[in-house]
C-alpha positions, 0 to 999 in steps of 0.5 A, a space after each residue: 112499526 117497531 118489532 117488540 117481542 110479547 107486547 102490543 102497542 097501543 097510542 094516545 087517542 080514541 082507539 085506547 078508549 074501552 079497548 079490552 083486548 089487553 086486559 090479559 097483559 102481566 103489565 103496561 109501559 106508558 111512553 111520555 104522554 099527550 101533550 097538547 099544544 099551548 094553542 089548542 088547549 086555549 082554543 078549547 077553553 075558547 070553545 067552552 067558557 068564551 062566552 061565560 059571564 064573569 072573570 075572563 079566561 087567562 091565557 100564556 102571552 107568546 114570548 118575543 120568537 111567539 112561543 108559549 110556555 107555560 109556568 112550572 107548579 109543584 105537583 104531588 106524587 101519591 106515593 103508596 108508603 105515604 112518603 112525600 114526593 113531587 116535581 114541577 110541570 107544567 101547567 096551565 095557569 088558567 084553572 078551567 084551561 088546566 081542566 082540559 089540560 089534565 083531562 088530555 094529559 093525565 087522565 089518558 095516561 090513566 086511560 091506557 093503564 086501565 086498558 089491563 084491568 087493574 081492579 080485577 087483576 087475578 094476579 099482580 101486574 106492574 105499571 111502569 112510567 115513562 114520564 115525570 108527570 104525577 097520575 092522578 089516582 095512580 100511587 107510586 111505589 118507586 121513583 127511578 131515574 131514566 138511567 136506572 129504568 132503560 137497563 142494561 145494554 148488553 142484557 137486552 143484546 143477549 135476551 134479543 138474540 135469544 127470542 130472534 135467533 133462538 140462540 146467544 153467543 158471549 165473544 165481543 163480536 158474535 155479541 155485535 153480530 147477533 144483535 145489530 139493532 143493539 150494537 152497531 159496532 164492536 167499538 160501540 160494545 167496548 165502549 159500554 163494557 168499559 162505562 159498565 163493569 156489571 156488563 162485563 161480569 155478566 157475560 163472563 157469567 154467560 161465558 161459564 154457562 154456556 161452555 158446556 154446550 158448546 159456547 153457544 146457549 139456546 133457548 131451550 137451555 134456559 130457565 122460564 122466569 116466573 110470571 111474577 110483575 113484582 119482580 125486576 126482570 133481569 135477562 139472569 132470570 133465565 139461567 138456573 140460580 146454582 145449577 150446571 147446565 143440563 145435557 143438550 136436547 
């Protein structure tokens, strides 16, 4: 039920199956991924080797609380500059079992990216990763860590703003104000503003944007950012690179 602006959810499961109503969409960010639970991958090998001739499926015994974990394997990333990267997961031991396995886990992820057709895109789009698990077909072309990916807190405080009140305004508490759901509280920015000097250098950049107009930029006042997926977005984007403010319309 989360509000996002110009994107659709779409969850794990039959309903990502075939769908072709994203295949529009400039980009695809997969949260996490579908993790089945140690039991029920093992009773789907049940399902389909129980009753098999030969060596007999191996499953994960249960620790002394009974839960089940499985061991760590090494697993490869495809990195498109043909760099070698990996990490360890977890994976089931048994082999037929860890079929299964990458059938629910990686292969629905690249189920949901294929929902917008990256094969016949007319332009470049951009699949981003929320998760450590190598994609199977899927090469990498940059690693980032979680840090680095979750952006700027006040950047995604003044691009809210803009899209919900059509406006933004760069005192510490209109910042607050017009952005609750990013800032609670004006301790909270003051804390982020001391952790982050980029931060703070961006709003004074806003700052000196905006006097002009009145100290408040909106957002017919802002510059389109090119729909270009190669390109990091940056809520700078959105101001004319060496350019004063225009008249206000």
């Amino acid at each position: 039920g989360t509000k996002l602006h110009g994107a659709r959810w779409l969850w794990f499961g039959g309903r990502s199956l075939g769908s072709n109503r994203y295949k529009d969409c400039s980009a695809v960010i997969v949260l996490g991924r579908q993790e089945l639970p140690v039991s029920t991958l093992e009773d789907q090998g049940r399902a389909l080797w129980g009753d098999t001739h030969g060596e007999p499926l191996n499953f994960v015994a249960p620790d002394m609380k009974g839960g089940q974990w499985l061991p760590l394997v090494e697993l490869p990333y495809e990195m498109a500059d043909g760099s070698g990267m990996a990490v360890k997961v977890p994976c089931h031991p048994d082999p037929r079992i860890r079929r299964v396995q990458l059938q629910s886990r990686e292969l629905a992820t690249r189920q949901l990216v294929e929902r917008i057709r990256l094969a016949r895109a007319a332009y470049r789009k951009r699949v981003i990763l929320v998760c450590n698990i190598p994609i199977p077909g899927l090469p990498v072309n940059e690693l980032v860590s979680w840090n680095a990916l979750k952006g700027d807190r006040i950047d995604a405080a003044i691009a809210i703003s803009l899209v919900e009140n059509g406006f933004a305004q760069f005192k510490q508490r209109e910042i607050v104000e017009n952005a609750p759901g990013v800032f609670g509280t004006i301790d909270a920015l003051k804390g982020e503003l001391g952790e982050k000097k980029s931060s703070a250098a961006l709003i004074r950049r806003f700052k000196r944007f905006a006097k002009p107009l009145g100290g408040k930029l909106r957002l017919r006042d802002c510059r389109r950012p090119p729909l270009d997926a190669a390109t990091p977005w940056s809520v700078e984007l959105l101001l004319p690179e060496n350019a004063a403010p225009g008249p206000r319309g």
